[in-house]
C-alpha positions as CSV (number, residue, x, y, z in Angstrom):
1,X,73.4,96.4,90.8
2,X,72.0,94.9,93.9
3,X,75.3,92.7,94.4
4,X,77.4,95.9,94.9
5,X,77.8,96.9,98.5
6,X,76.7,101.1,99.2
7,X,74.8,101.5,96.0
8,X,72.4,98.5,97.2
9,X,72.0,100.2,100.3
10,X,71.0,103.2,98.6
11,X,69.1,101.5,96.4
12,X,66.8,100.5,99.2
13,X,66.7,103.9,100.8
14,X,65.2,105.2,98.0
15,X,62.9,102.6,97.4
16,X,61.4,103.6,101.0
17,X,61.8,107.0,100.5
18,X,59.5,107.0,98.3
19,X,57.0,104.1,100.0
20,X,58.1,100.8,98.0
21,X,59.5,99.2,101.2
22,X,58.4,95.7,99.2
23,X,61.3,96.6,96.9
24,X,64.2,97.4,99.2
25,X,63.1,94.2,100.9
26,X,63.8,92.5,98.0
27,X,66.9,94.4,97.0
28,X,68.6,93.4,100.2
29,X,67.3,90.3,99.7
30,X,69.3,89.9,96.2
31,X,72.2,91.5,98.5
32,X,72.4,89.1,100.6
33,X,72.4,86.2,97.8
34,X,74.5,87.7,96.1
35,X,77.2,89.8,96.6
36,X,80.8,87.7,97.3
37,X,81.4,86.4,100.7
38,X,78.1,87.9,102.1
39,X,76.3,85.2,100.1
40,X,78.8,82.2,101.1
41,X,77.9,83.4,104.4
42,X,74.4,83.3,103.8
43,X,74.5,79.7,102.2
44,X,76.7,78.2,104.9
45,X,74.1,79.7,107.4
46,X,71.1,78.5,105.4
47,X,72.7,74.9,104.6
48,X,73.7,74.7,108.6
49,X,69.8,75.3,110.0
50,X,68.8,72.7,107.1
51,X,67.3,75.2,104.6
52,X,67.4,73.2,102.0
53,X,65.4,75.5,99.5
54,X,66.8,78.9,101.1
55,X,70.3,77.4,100.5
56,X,70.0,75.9,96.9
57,X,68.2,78.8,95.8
58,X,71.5,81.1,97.4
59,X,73.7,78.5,95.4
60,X,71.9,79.2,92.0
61,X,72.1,83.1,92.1
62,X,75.5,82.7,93.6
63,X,76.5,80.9,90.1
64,X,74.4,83.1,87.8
65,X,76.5,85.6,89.5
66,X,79.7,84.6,88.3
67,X,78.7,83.2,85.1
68,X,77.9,86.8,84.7
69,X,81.1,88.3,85.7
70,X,82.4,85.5,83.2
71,X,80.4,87.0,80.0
72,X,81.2,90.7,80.8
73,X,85.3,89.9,80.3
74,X,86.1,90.9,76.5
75,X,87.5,87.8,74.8
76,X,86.5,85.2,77.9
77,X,82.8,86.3,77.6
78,X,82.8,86.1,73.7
79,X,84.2,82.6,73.9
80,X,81.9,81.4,76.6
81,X,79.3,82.8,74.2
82,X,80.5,81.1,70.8
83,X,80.2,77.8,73.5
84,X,76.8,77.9,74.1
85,X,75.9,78.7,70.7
86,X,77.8,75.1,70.2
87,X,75.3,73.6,72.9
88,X,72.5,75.1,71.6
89,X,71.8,77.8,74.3
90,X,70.9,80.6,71.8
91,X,69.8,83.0,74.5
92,X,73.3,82.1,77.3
93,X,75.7,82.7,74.1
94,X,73.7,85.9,73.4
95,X,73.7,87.3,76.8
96,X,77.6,86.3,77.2
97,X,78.1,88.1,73.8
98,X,76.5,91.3,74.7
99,X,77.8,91.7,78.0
100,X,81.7,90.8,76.8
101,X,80.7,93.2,73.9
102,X,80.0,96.3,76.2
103,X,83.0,95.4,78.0
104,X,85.0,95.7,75.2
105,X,83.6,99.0,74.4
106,X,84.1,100.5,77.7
107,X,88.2,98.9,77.0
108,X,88.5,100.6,74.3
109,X,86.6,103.8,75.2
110,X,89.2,103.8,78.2
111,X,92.1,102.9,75.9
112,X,91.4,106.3,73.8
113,X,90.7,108.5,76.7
114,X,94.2,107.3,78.4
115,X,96.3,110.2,76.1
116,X,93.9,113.1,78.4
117,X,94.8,111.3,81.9
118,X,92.8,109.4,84.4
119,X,89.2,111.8,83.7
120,X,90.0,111.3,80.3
121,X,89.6,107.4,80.9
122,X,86.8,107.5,83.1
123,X,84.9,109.6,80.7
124,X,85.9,107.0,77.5
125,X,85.1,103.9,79.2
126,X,81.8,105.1,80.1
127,X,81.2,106.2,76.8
128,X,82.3,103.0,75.5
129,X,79.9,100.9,77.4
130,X,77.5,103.3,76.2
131,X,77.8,103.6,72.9
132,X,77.9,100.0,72.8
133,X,74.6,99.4,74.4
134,X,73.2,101.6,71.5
135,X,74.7,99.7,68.8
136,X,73.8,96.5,70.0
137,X,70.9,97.3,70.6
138,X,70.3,98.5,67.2
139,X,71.5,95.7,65.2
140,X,69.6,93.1,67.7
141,X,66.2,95.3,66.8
142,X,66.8,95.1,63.1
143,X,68.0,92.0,62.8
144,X,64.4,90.1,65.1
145,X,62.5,92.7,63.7
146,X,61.5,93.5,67.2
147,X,62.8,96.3,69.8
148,X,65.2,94.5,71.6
149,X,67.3,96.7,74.3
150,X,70.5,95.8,75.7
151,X,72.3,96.9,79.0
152,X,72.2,100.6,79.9
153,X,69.1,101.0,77.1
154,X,67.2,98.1,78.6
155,X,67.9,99.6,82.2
156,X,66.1,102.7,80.8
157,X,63.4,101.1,78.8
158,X,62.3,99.3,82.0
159,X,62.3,102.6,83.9
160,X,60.2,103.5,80.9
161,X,57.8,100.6,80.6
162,X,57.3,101.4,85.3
163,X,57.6,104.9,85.9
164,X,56.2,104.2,89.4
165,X,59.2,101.6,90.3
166,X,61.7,104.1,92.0
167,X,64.4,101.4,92.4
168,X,64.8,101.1,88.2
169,X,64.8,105.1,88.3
170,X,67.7,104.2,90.4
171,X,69.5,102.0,88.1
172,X,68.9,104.5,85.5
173,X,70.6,107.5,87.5
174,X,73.3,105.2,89.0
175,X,75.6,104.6,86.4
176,X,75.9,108.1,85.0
177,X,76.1,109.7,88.3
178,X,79.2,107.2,89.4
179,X,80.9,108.1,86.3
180,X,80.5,112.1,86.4
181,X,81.5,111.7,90.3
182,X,84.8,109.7,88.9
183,X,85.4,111.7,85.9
184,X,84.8,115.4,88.4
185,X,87.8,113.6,90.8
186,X,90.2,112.6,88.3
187,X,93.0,114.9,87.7
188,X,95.0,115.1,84.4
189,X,98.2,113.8,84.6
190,X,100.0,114.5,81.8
191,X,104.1,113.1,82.5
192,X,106.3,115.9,80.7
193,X,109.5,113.7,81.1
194,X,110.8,110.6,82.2
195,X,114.4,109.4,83.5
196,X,117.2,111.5,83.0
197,X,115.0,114.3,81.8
198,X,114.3,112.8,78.7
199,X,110.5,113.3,76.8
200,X,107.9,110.4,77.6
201,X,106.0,109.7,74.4
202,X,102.2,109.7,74.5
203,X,102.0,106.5,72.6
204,X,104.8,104.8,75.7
205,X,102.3,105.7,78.2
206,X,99.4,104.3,76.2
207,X,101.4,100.8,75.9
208,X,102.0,101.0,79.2
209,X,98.6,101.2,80.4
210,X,97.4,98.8,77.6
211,X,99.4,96.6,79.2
212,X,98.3,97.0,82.6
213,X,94.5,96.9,81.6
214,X,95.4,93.2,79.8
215,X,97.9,92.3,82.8
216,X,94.2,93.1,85.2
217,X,92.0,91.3,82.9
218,X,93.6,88.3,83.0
219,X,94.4,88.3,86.6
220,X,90.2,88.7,87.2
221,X,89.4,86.3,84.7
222,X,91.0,83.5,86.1
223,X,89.6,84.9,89.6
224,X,86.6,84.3,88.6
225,X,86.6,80.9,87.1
226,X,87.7,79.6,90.4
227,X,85.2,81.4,92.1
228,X,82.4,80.1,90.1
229,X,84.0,76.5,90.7
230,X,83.8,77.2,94.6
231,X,80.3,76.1,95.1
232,X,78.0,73.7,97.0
233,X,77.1,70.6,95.0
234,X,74.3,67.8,95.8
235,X,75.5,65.3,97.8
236,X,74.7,61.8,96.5
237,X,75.8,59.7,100.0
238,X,72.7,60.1,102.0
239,X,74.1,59.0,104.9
240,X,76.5,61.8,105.3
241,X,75.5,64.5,107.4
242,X,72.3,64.2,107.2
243,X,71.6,67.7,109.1
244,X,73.7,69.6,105.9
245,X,70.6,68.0,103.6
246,X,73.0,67.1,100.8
247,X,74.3,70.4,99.7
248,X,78.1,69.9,100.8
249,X,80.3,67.8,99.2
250,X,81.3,64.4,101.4
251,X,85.1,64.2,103.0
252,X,87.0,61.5,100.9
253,X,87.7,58.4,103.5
């Protein structure tokens, strides 16, 4: 959450609100790293002054970030899992798997709300995720024999585990509050007949916005894999701008 522009902002306010100014310093600080555009910023500025450790370390959570955006797409995220299982990263494929898992709750949560309007998808994808993070959860515990929480459950068992940290408190409230604020806006539109008078059938308009939600998935997915593509690498010519500390790619004589 610290990526997202407002709710890091408010993150941080709390966090000094109630005397943890440590923490909002460090939430900005993952702000700054982080979210698109304000962290290229940062890591051009950083490379620029010859940070070298300031700007490789802005590089990494910049590419943590997307790889992250990358898991949470149902479909992409499953197959980027079923990848690093292939490579042997147990824990990557099992993070990409969980996240594109809750994403594909939240899809489908949306996809049966659509019938009841907009609230009525605000309200399912929200359940979705939720429910999601609960099942996972679940089968993860019983299958290491361990409790093992995933997304919105971990979020609260850290809250849990540091009743003192008001920033996770935060986290915890976040989510729910967003989606009763969404769900209280939303107004039910119902369409009661299309061209020439004639009926619209509830299952048309749920094919229709099927198909939208795929149409937008798509669109961001591929987004995304350029974005993570757009990043500093080392450079190996030492000779080439020296005051850039290898972290931009040379020009091509």
């Amino acid at each position: 959450m610290d990526w997202i522009p407002v709710a890091s902002q408010l993150k941080s306010l709390t966090q000094v609100s109630f005397g943890d100014a440590e923490g909002a310093r460090r939430t900005q600080e993952n702000f700054s790293r982080q979210c698109p555009v304000v962290g290229q910023i940062r890591l051009v500025t950083e490379a620029a002054i010859g940070d070298t450790d300031g700007a490789n370390e802005t590089a990494r959570q910049q590419q943590e970030f997307y790889a992250g955006f990358l898991d949470s797409v149902p479909v992409v995220g499953h197959a980027k899992g079923a990848i690093h299982y292939a490579c042997g990263d147990k824990e990557g494929g099992d993070n990409a798997m969980k996240a594109a898992s809750r994403s594909t709750g939240s899809v489908i949560g949306a996809i049966a709300g659509m019938p009841f309007g907009p609230a009525g998808v605000v309200a399912g994808a929200a359940a979705g995720g939720y429910a999601m993070d609960g099942i996972t959860t679940g089968v993860d515990s019983a299958v290491h024999g361990v409790y093992r929480p995933s997304g919105y459950v971990a979020t609260v068992t850290e809250a849990v585990k540091d009743p003192k940290d008001p920033g996770k408190w935060f986290e915890v409230v976040a989510p729910p509050t967003a989606d009763a604020v969404a769900f209280g806006r939303a107004k039910i539109q119902t369409p009661k007949s299309g061209k020439a008078g004639l009926p619209i059938r509830k299952r048309d308009v749920v094919k229709g916005q099927v198909k939208q939600i795929a149409t937008n998935e798509l669109h961001e997915a591929v987004r995304r894999s350029v974005a993570k593509e757009i990043n500093y690498k080392p450079c190996k010519d030492e000779d080439h701008d020296k005051n850039m500390r290898g972290l931009v790619r040379p020009k091509r004589k």
